[in-house]
Structures are given as structure tokens and as C-alpha cells.
C-alpha distance (Angstrom), angle and dihedral (degrees) to the residues before:
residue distance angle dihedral
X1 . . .
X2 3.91 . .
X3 3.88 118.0 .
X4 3.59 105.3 -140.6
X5 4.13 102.0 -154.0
X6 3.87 120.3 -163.7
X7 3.97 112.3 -54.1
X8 4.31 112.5 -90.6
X9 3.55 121.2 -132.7
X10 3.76 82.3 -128.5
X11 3.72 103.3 135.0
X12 4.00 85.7 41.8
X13 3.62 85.2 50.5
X14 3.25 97.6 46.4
X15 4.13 88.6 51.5
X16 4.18 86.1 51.9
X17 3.97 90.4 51.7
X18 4.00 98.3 44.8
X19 3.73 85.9 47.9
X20 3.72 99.0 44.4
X21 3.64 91.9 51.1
X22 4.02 92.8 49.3
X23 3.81 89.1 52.1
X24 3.90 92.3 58.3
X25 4.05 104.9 95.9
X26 3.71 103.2 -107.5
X27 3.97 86.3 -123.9
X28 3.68 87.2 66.8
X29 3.71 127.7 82.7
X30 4.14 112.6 -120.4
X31 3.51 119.8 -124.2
X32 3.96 135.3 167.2
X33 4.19 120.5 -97.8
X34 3.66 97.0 -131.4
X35 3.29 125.5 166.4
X36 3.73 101.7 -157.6
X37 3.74 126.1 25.1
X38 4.42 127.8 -166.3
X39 4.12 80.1 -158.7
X40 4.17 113.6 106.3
X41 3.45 90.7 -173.3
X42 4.31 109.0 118.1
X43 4.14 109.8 -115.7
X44 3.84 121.9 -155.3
X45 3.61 111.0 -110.4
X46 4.21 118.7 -108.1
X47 3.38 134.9 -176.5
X48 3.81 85.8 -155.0
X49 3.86 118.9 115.1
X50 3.87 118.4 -107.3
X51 3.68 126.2 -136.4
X52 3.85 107.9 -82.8
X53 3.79 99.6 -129.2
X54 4.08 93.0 165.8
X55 3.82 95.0 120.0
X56 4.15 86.4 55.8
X57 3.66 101.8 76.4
X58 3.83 109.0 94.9
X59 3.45 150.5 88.6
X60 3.82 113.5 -112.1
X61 3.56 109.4 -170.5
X62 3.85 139.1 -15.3
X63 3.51 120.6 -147.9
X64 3.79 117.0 -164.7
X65 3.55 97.4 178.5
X66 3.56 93.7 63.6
X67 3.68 97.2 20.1
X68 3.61 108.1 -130.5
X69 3.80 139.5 97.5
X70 3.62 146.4 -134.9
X71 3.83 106.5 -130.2
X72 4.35 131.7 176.9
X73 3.18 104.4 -122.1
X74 3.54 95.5 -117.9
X75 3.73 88.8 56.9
X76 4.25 103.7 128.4
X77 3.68 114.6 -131.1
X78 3.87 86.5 -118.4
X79 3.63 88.3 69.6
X80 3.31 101.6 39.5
X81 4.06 94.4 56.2
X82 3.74 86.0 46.7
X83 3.96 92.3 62.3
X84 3.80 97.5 36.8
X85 4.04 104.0 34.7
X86 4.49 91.2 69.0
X87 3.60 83.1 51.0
X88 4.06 89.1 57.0
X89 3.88 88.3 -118.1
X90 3.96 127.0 111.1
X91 4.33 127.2 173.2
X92 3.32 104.6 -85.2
X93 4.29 88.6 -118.5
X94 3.99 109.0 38.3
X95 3.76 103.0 -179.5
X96 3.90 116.5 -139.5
X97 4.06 100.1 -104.8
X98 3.57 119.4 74.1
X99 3.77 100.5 -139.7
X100 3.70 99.7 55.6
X101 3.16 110.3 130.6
X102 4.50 122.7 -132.2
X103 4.22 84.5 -130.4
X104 4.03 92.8 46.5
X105 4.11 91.7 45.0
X106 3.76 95.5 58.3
X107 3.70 99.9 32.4
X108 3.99 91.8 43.8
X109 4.07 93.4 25.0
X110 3.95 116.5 -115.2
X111 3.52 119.8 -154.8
X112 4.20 139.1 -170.0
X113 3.92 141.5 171.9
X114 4.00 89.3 -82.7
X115 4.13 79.1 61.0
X116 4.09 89.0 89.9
X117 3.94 86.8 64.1
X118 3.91 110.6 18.3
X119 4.09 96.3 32.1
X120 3.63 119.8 -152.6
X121 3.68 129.7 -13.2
X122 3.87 96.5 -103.9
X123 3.21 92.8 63.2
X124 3.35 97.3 63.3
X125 4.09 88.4 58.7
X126 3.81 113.7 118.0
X127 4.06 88.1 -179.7
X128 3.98 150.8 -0.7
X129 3.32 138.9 -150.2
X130 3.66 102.2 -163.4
X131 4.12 122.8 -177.3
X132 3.87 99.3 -140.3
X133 3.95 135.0 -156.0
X134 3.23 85.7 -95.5
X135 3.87 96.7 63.9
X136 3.62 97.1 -112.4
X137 3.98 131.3 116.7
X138 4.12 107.8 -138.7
X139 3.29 129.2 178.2
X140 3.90 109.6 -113.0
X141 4.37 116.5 -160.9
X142 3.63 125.8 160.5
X143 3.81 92.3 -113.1
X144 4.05 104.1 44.8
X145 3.70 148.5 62.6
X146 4.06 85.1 -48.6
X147 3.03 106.5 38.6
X148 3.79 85.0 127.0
X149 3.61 95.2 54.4
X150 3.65 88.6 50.4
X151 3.36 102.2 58.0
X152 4.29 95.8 42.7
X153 3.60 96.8 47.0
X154 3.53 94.4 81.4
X155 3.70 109.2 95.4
X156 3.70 89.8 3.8
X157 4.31 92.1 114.0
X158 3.70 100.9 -150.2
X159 3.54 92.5 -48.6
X160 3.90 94.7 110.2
X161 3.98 93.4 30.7
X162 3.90 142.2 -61.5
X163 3.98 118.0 -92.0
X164 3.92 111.4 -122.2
X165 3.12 95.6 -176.6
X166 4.07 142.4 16.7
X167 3.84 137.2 -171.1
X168 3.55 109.2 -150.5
X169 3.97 139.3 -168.9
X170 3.38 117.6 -123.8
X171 4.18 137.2 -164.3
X172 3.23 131.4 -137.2
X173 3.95 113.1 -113.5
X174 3.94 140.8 -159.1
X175 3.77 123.1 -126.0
X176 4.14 91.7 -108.8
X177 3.28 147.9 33.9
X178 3.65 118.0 -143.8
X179 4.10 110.8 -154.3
X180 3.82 127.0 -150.4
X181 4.00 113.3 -170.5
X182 3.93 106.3 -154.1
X183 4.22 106.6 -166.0
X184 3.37 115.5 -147.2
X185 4.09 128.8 -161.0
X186 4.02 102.7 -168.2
X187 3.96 117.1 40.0
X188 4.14 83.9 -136.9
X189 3.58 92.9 69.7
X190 4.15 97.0 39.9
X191 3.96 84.4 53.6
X192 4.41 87.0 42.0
X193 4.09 78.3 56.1
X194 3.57 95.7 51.3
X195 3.56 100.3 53.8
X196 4.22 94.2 45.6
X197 4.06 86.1 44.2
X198 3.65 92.0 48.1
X199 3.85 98.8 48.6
X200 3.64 95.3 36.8
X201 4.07 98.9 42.4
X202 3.77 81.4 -149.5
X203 3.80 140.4 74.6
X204 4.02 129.5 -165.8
X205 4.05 82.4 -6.0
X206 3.77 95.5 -55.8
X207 3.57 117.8 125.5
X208 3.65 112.5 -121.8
X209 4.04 123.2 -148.1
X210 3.99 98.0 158.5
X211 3.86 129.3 41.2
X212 3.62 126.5 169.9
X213 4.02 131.4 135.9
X214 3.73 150.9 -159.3
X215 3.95 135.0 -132.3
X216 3.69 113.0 -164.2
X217 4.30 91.0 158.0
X218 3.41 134.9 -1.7
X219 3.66 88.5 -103.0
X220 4.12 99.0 47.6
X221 3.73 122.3 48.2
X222 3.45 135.0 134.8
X223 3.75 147.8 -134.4
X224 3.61 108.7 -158.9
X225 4.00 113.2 -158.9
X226 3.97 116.7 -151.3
X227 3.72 119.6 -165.7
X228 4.02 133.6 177.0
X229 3.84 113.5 -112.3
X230 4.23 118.6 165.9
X231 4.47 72.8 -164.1
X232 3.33 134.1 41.3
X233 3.67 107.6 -101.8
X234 3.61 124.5 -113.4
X235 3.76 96.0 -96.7
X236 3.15 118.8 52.9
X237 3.82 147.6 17.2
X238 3.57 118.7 -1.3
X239 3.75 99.0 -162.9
X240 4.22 119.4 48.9
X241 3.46 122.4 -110.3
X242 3.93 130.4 -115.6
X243 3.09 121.4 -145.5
X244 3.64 100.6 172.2
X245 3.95 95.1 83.6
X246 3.64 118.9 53.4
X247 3.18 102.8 -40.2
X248 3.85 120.6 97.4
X249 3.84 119.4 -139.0
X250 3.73 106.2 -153.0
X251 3.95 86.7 42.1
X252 3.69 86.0 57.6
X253 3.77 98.5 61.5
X254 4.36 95.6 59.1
X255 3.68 103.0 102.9
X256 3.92 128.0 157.5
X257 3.70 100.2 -146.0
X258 4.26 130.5 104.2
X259 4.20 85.4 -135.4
X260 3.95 120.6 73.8
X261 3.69 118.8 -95.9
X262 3.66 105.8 -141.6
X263 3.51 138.1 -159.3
X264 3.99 136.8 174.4
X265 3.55 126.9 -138.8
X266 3.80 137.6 -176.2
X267 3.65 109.6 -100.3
X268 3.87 94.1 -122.4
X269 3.83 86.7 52.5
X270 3.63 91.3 51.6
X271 3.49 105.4 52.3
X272 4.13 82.1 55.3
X273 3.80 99.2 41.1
X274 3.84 90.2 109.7
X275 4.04 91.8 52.2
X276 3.46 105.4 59.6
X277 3.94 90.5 72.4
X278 4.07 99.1 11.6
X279 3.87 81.0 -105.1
X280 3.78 95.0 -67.9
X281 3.57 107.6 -30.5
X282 4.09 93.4 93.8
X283 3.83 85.3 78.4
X284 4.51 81.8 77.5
X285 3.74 86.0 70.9
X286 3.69 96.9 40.3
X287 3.80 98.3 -114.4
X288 3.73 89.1 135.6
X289 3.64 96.4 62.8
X290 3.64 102.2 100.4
X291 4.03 92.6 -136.7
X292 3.68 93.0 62.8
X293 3.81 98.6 30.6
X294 3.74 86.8 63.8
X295 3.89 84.6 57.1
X296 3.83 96.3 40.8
X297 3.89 113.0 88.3
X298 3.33 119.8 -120.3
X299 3.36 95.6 -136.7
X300 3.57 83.1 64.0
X301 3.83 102.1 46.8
X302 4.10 98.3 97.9
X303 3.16 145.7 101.9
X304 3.96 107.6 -97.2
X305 4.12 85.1 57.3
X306 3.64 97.3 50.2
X307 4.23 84.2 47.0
X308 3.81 82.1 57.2
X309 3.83 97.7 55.6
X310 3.88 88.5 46.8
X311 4.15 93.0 51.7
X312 3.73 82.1 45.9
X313 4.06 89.3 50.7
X314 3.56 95.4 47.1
X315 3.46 95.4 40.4
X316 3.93 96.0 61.8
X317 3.70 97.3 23.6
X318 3.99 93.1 -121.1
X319 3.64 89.7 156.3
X320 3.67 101.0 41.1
X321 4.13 81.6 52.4
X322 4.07 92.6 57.1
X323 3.60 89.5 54.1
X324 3.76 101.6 49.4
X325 4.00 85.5 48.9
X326 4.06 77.1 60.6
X327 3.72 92.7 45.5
X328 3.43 93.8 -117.3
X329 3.82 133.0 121.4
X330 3.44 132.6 -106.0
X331 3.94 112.6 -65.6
X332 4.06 113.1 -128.5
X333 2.98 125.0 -123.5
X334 3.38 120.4 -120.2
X335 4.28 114.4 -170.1
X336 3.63 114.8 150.4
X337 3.63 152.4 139.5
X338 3.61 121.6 -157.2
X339 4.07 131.7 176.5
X340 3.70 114.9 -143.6
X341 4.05 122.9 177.1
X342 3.93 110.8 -82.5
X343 4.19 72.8 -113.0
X344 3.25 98.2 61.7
X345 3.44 110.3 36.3
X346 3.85 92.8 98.2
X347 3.00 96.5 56.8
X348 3.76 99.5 47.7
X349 4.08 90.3 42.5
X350 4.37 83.0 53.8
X351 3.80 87.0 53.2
X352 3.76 93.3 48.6
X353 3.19 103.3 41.5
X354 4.34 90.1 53.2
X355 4.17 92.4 45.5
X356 4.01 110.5 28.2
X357 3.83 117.1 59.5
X358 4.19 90.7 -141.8
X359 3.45 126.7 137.5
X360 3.05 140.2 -165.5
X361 4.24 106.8 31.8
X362 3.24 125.0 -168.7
X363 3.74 129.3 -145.5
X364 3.72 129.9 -161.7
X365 4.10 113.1 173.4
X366 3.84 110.4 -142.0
X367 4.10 138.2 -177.9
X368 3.34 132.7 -169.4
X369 4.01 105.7 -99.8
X370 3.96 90.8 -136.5
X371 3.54 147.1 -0.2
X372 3.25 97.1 -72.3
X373 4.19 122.9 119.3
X374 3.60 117.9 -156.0
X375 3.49 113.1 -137.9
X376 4.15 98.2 -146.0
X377 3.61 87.1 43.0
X378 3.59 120.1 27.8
X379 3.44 120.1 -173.5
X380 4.04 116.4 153.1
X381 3.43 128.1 -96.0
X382 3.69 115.5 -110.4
X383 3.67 91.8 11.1
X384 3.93 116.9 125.2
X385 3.62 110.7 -130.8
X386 4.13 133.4 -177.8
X387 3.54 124.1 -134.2
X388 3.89 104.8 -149.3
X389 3.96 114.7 -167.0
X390 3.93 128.6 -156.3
X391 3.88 119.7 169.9
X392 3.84 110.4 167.5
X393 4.19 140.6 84.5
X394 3.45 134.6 -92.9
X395 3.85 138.2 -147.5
X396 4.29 99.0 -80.5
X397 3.60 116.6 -111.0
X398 4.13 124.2 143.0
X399 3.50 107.6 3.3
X400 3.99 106.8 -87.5
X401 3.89 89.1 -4.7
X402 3.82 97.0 143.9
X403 3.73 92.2 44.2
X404 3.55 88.2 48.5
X405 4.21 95.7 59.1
X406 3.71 90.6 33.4
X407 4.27 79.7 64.7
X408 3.75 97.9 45.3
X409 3.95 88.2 43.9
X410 4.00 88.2 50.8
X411 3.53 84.3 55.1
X412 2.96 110.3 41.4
X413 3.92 90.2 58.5
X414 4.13 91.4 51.9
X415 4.55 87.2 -100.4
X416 3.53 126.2 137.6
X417 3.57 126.7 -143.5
X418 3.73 130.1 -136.2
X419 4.23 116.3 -111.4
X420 4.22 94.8 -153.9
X421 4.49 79.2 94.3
X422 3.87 137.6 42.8
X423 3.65 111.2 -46.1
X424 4.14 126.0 -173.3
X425 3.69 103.1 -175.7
X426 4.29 115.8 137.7
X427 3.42 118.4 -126.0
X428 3.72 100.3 -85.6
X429 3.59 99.2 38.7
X430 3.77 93.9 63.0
X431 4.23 99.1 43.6
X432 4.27 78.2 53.6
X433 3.75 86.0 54.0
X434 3.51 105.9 28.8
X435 3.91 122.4 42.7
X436 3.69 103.1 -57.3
X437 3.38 117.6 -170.6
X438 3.35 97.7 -12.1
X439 3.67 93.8 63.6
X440 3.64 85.1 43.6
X441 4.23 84.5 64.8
X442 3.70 89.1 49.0
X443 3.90 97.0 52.3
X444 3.94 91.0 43.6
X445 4.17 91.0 48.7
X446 3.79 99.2 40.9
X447 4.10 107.0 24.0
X448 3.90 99.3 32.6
X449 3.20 99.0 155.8
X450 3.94 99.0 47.8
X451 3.38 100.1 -115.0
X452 3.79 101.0 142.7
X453 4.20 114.0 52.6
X454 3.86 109.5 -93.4
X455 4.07 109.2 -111.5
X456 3.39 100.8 -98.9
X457 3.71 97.7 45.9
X458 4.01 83.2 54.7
X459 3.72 93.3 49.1
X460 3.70 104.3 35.1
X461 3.42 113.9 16.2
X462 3.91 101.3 45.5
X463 4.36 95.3 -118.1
């Protein structure tokens, strides 16, 4: 059965893109007009027109027989779960903030707690439509012409071409999620945990389909379980959660006791538990206190606002001013996501929590879904990895000095570190990390004239 959803403007869309980009001088680098942006890296200001990509924001067409989806590229994951979860289908990776867009998750890598068993969300990609350098739209598979461009535009940021359009996989889902919180008093043991949950997809005969955790000290952290039930289970709640009112999700997992506290939550309001509060980081503009929450909409309690207050922060410096009134610097800040071996995460979580004053962290345990390797990101195939998360500031010192040894440390324990923040890497550093020359191939063959930033002018030099 295919579920035909209202027609896209696609092909006008399409028309609005190609004729954006040829109205961009070709002395002028090509960039996207975007209004809003999940990305905390800075961007040098232009006065130069962006590519108009309004008419790429839909879902085309659902197909439940074969369970996948044709999606713009600009299409927010908000909108996409809205089409696909009534049809009992979701993507098989949903990443945790609602206005993440299917083109920016594969070309800037999303990830979620279904990462450990489906991987990242480009590898869930049947095809691409990709506008090129060149000013062309091709179609991009694993097993045609470009093939090539395929497999290096993940993690390439617009700097090999923007996806117009995607076909997509999708799974089958239940109408809950029943949650088991697991507390943990040694960081050892959590990591132990993740490596028998992750082989096993099950723990204390439970099927597991979601795993992600918390570290608030090195003595309390938390695996939280997630598991599809169409009933609540026999133990416990019989009535879902919400966490989009007062209550605060990541508050709710602390407990004190050896057993799992468990909770239940609608699917819909799972796959958006993080974007209520922007996992934690809402507390900066005082949306957990519970005499303005009461006053703050709800409508307005998620991640893209709270994104909005930031741009607005940076953009006038408000913060930078309240510290100089304290006579102290600048604070830096620190927004990253890193993946470091299942083997090493320990260790790195020891060293962070002893030199960078962050808390909470979150952790989300990932593999690769096949054998794959992905050349601007390559992480090895059947290898169990941990995505650790830290999205605060810290006291100023050297400009990006914390950023800088969170780097090193990454690499010194064989991680890799996510480009949509601040990055400090030299020249040769990131081409060793990053694609090297064979993303050097790709940018000559499909952007030849330089029209899109290179990579590491994106990442590190703010273009």
C-alpha cells in the first residue's frame, strides 16, 4: 500500500534552487538562506544571497509497503515523524531536536539511542539528489555513476553539495516506549553495561530497542533502557508520562535505588523527550524554574527557541558583557560531541570529568549498521563506539583552550569529533582526520570551481 501525502512543490522547488544558485556571482562562494541553523559553529557575515531552498521542505510520498520515503531535503524531522508515525512507521535514527533537518543529519551526521543497532542516519539512505558545485542536481546511489559522491557526502556540510532530495528506510514502530533507568556508581561498570546491552539488544530478558545515558558525577549515571510496547507492561506505569509540562525529563531519571525505575512514554513523546528542555541546557534561560516555567508556553519550550536566545546572546555579546562587569574574561564555549571506542570511554569520561567543569553528559552508544567505512568519517565497522555530549561554558582562559585539549584527548584515544561546533585542528591534522585526499578528489570532481567553502574552512575557519 503506498500513502500518497499532499503533493510537494518539489519540481518548483527544485526550479527556485537551480536558479538561485545561478544568480550567485560565480566569484562568490554559495551558501544556503536558512533561517534557523542546529550548527554552533560562528559563520562570516555576507551580504551575498543564499540559495532559496523554501520549496524543499516536504514529504513526498510514504510508502508502507516497502517502508521508506521520499523526503526534500529540507524536510525537518518534526515533519517527517508527523507523516510516518499514523502510519505505525518512524526513520530508523530520529535525532533528539525537532528541527533537524534529513539533508543536515547525513551531511553533518545525526545520531539517537536506536544508533547502537541502526547506526547513523546516512546509512539508512537508499538515494540522493545532491545540487553540486557544478550547478547540477544528480542522483547519487551506492551502486551508480556516484557512488563516490554518495559515500563522501556524509559529514561533508555543504561543502560537496546540498541533498534535495532523500529516499529513506523506515521501521516499523509500537505505540510506546517503556523506559528502564539503570544507576550506575563507577563509570567502568556503566561502560561494562554498554557493551553486554549492545551485543545482546536485551538486558534482564527485556528486549532493548533504545539505549542512551546520563552522567551527572562520577558516582551517578545512568543507562536508560527503551523498549516497544503497543501495552503498558506489567510493571510499571499504566499511563505515559509528559514531559512537556512541568515536569523535567532528564530530572526524572535520578533515582537512589539498586532496581530500575521505570517509566512509559508515548512513542511520539519519546522521540522528543530531549527537546522540550534542549536536554538540560534550557535550565541557562531559567525555564526550569518552576515559577517561570508555569509562565513559559509550551509551545515555546524546545529546542529551536532556546537556539534563538543563544544567536541572540552571541550576537550582542550579553553574556560576554555580565562577565566583564565581574572582571572576568569571556567564558568559552564548550559544545561538542565526540565518539570514543566503547573501550575508551572511561577513560576519556575520568579525564573530563577531573579538567572540564561540565555537567550533565550525555551518552548515546552507536555502531556502524554495516560494513561499510565512510571515508569523511571513519569509524570501524563492527566496532561499538560512545557518543559523549557536552553543551555548556567554561571559566575563559586561552582563546578555545578547553576545546583545544578536549581535541588532542579525542585523539589521543582513537575518537572523532563532530564539525557542526568550534573546531581548532591545523591544516594537516584535520585532512588526517577528515577525508584527506580523497575528499580532496571529491571537491575537485563535483565543486570545480569552488563554489561551496572547502571543509575545513567550514569547520575551522568560520566560511
Amino acid at each position: 500500500m503506498e500513502q500518497t501525502l499532499p503533493v510537494s512543490t518539489h519540481t518548483a522547488g527544485e526550479r527556485r534552487l537551480l536558479d538561485s544558485f545561478a544568480a550567485i556571482p560565480p566569484t562568490e562562494r554559495v551558501r544556503l538562506a536558512k533561517r534557523t541553523s542546529n550548527l554552533f559553529r560562528e559563520r562570516t557575515q555576507t551580504t551575498t544571497p543564499g540559495l532559496d531552498t523554501s520549496g524543499l521542505t516536504g514529504v513526498r510520498v510514504v510508502d508502507v509497503g516497502t517502508r521508506t520515503a521520499d523526503v526534500d531535503g529540507m524536510c525537518t524531522y518534526e515533519d517527517l515523524v508527523a507523516a510516518t508515525l499514523p502510519l505505525g512507521l518512524a526513520p530508523l535514527v530520529v535525532p533528539q531536536l525537532r528541527t533537524i533537518t534529513l539533508g543536515g543529519a547525513v551531511t553533518g551526521l545525526g545520531i539517537e539511542s536506536s544508533s547502537f543497532r541502526s547506526g547513523l542516519p546516512h546509512e539508512s539512505v537508499i538515494e540522493m539528489d545532491i545540487l553540486t558545485g557544478a550547478g547540477e542536481i544528480v542522483t547519487a546511489r551506492p551502486d551508480n555513476e556516484h557512488a563516490d559522491l554518495f559515500h563522501g557526502f556524509p559529514n561533508s556540510y555543504g561543502s560537496l553539495g546540498y541533498a534535495t532530495r532523500l529516499r529513506i528506510e523506515l521501521e516499523p514502530v509500537k505505540t510506546f516506549v517503556a523506559l528502564r533507568h539503570l544507576r550506575f556508581h563507577d563509570l567502568a561498570t556503566l561502560c561494562a553495561a554498554i557493551d553486554t546491552i549492545v551485543d545482546a539488544a536485551a538486558h534482564d530478558g527485556e528486549a532493548v530497542d533504545y539505549i542512551d545515558g546520563v552522567v551527572f558525577t562520577r558516582d551517578e549515571a545512568y543507562l536508560t533502557l527503551g523498549r516497544q510496547v503497543d501495552e503498558p507492561p506489567a510493571e510499571g506505569p499504566k499511563r505515559p508520562s509528559d514531559y512537556t509540562g512541568q515536569q523535567i525529563f532528564y530530572r526524572s531519571i535520578q533515582h537512589g535505588g539498586s532496581a530500575p525505575k521505570r517509566d512509559l512514554l508515548t512513542t511520539l513523546d519519546y522521540l522528543w523527550r530531549w527537546d522540550t528542555d534542549w536536554f538540560w541546557c534550557s535550565r541557562a534561560f531559567g525555564a526550569q524554574n518552576p515559577r517561570i516555567r508555569r509562565l513559559w508556553p509550551s509551545k515555546l519550550r524546545r529546542s529551536s527557541v532556546y537556539w534563538k536566545l543563544v544567536a541572540v546572546d552571541q550576537r550582542h555579546g550579553v553574556s560576554d558583557r555580565l562577565e566583564a562587569r565581574k572582571g572576568n574574561p569571556p567564558r568559552e564555549r564548550v559544545v561538542q560531541d565526540v565518539e570514543v571506542p566503547l573501550e575508551r570511554t572511561a577513560e576519556f569520561l575520568d579525564w573530563f570529568l577531573d579538567e572540564v567543569p561540565i555537567e550533565p553528559i550525555w551518552l548515546c552508544p552507536l555502531r556502524l549498521r554495516g560494513d561499510t567505512t565512510w571515508g569523511l568519517y571513519p569509524l570501524r565497522p563492527r566496532h561499538t563506539y560512545v557518543n559523549v555530549g557536552f553543551w555548556s561554558t567554561v571559566p575563559g582562559g586561552q582563546p578555545g583552550e578547553t576545546n583545544r585539549a578536549i581535541e588532542r584527548r579525542v585523539d589521543e584515544l582513537d575518537g572523532h569529533k563532530s564539525l557542526y561546533s568550534d573546531s581548532y585542528y591545523s591544516r594537516e591534522d584535520f585532512d588526517a582526520l577528515y577525508g584527506g585526499d580523497g575528499y580532496a578528489a571529491l571537491k575537485d570532481f563535483y565543486d570545480p570551481l569552488g563554489r561551496f567553502p572547502h571543509l575545513y574552512d567550514k569547520a575551522v575557519r568560520h566560511a
